[in-house]
C-alpha positions in Angstrom: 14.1 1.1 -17.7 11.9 3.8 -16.3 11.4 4.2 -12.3 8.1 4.8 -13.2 8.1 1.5 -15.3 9.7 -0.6 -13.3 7.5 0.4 -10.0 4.4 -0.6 -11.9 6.2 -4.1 -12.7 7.2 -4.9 -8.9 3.6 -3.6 -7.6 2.1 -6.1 -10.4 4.5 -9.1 -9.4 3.9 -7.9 -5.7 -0.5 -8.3 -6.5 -0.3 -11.2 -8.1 1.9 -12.8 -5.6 -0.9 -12.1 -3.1 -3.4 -13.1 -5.3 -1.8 -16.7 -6.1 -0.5 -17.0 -2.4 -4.2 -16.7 -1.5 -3.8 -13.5 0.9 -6.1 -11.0 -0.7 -8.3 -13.5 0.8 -9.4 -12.2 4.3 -10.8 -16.0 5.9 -7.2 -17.2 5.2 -5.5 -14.1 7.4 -8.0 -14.4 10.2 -7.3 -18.3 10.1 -3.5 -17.3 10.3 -4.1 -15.0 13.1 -7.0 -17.7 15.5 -3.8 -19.6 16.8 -6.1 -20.8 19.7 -9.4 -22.2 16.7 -9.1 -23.4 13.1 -5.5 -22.1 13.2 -4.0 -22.1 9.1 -0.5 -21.4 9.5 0.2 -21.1 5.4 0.9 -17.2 6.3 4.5 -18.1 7.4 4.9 -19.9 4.7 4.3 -17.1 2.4 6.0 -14.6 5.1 9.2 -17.0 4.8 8.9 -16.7 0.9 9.7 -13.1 0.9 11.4 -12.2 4.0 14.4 -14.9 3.5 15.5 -13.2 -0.3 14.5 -9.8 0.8 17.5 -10.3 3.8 19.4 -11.8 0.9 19.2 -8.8 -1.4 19.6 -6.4 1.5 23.0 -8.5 2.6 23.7 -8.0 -1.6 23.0 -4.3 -1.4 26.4 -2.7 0.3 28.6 -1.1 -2.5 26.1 -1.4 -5.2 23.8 1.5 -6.8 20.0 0.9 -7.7 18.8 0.0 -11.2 17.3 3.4 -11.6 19.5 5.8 -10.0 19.9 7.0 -6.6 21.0 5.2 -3.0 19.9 2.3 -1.1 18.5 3.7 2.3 20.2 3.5 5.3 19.1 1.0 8.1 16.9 2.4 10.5 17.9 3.1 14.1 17.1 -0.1 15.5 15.1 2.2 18.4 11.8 1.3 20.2 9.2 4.2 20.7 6.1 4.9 21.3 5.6 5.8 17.4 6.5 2.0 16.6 4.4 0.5 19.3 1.2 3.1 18.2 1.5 2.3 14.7 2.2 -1.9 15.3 -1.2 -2.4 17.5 -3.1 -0.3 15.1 -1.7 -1.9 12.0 -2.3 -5.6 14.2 -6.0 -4.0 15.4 -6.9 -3.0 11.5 -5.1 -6.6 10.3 -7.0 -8.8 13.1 -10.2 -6.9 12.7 -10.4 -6.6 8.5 -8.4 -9.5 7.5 -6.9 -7.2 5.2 -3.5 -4.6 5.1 -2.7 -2.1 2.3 -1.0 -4.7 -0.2 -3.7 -7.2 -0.3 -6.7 -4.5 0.3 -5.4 -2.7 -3.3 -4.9 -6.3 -4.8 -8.4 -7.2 -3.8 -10.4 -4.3 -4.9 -10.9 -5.6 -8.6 -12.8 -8.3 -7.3 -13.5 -8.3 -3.1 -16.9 -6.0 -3.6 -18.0 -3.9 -1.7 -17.0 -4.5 1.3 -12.9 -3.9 0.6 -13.8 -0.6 -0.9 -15.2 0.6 2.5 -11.7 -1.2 4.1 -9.8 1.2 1.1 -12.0 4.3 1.9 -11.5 3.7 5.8 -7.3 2.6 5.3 -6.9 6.1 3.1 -9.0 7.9 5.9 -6.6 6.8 8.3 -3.6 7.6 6.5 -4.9 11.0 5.6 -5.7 11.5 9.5 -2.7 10.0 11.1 -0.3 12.7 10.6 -2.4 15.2 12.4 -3.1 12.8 15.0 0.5 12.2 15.8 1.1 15.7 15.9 -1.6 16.4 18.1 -0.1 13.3 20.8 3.4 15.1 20.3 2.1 18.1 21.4 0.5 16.6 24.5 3.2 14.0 25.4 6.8 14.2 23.2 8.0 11.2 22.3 11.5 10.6 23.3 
C-alpha cells in the first residue's frame, strides 16, 4: 500500500471520527472547555478513545518497522521551554476562542459555512507567520 494511499485512509478515518464523535462541532468544545457553566465533559471521553491505543501502539512500536517504509520517530526530549509554553496558550487561546483546532477545522469545512473558512484562512495565516515570528523572538531573547 502506498504512503500516499494509506495517509489519505487515516486522515479519512481520523475526519470521520470527528465527525461521528461530534467535535467538528464548535458548542460541544466550548461546553467541554466552561468547566465553571453548562460544563459537557464527553471531550475526555473521546480524548480517552484515542490517547489509551495510541500509548498502546507506541508501547507496540520498539523493534518493529512502519507499514510503508522508514523509522518510527524517536521520543521527544521530555524538555519544558518557552517554545512549548508559546505554542500551548496559543493553540489553548485559538481552541477556547474558535471552538475549533486543525483536525476538526478541515473536517468541518464541507459543511461549517462560512464562518470555519475564515477559522481555515486565519489557522493557515498563522502557520504561514509563525516561523518568522519565532525567529524574530529568538533573535530578541534565545530560548534556552
Amino acid at each position: 500500500m502506498s504512503r500516499s494511499l494509506l495517509a489519505l485512509l487515516a486522515g479519512g478515518l481520523f475526519g470521520a471520527g470527528l465527525f461521528i464523535s461530534g467535535m467538528t462541532d464548535t458548542t460541544k468544545v466550548q461546553g467541554w472547555l466552561d468547566v465553571f457553566g453548562n460544563w459537557d465533559p464527553t471531550l475526555a471521553f473521546v480524548m480517552g478513545g484515542a490517547i489509551i491505543p495510541m500509548a498502546i501502539a507506541w508501547l507496540l512500536t520498539n523493534g518493529r518497522k512502519p507499514i510503508v517504509g522508514g523509522e518510527f520517530p524517536k521520543p521527544p526530549e521530555p524538555k519544558l521551554g518557552r517554545n512549548l509554553v508559546l505554542g500551548s496558550v496559543l493553540f489553548g487561546v485559538g481552541w477556547g476562542l474558535a471552538g475549533l483546532c486543525p483536525g476538526p477545522a478541515v473536517a468541518s469545512l464541507s459543511y461549517g459555512g462560512w464562518p470555519h473558512w475564515v477559522f481555515f484562512a486565519a489557522m493557515i495565516a498563522g502557520m504561514a507567520l509563525a516561523p518568522l515570528a519565532r525567529a524574530q523572538l529568538d533573535s530578541a531573547v534565545p530560548a534556552e
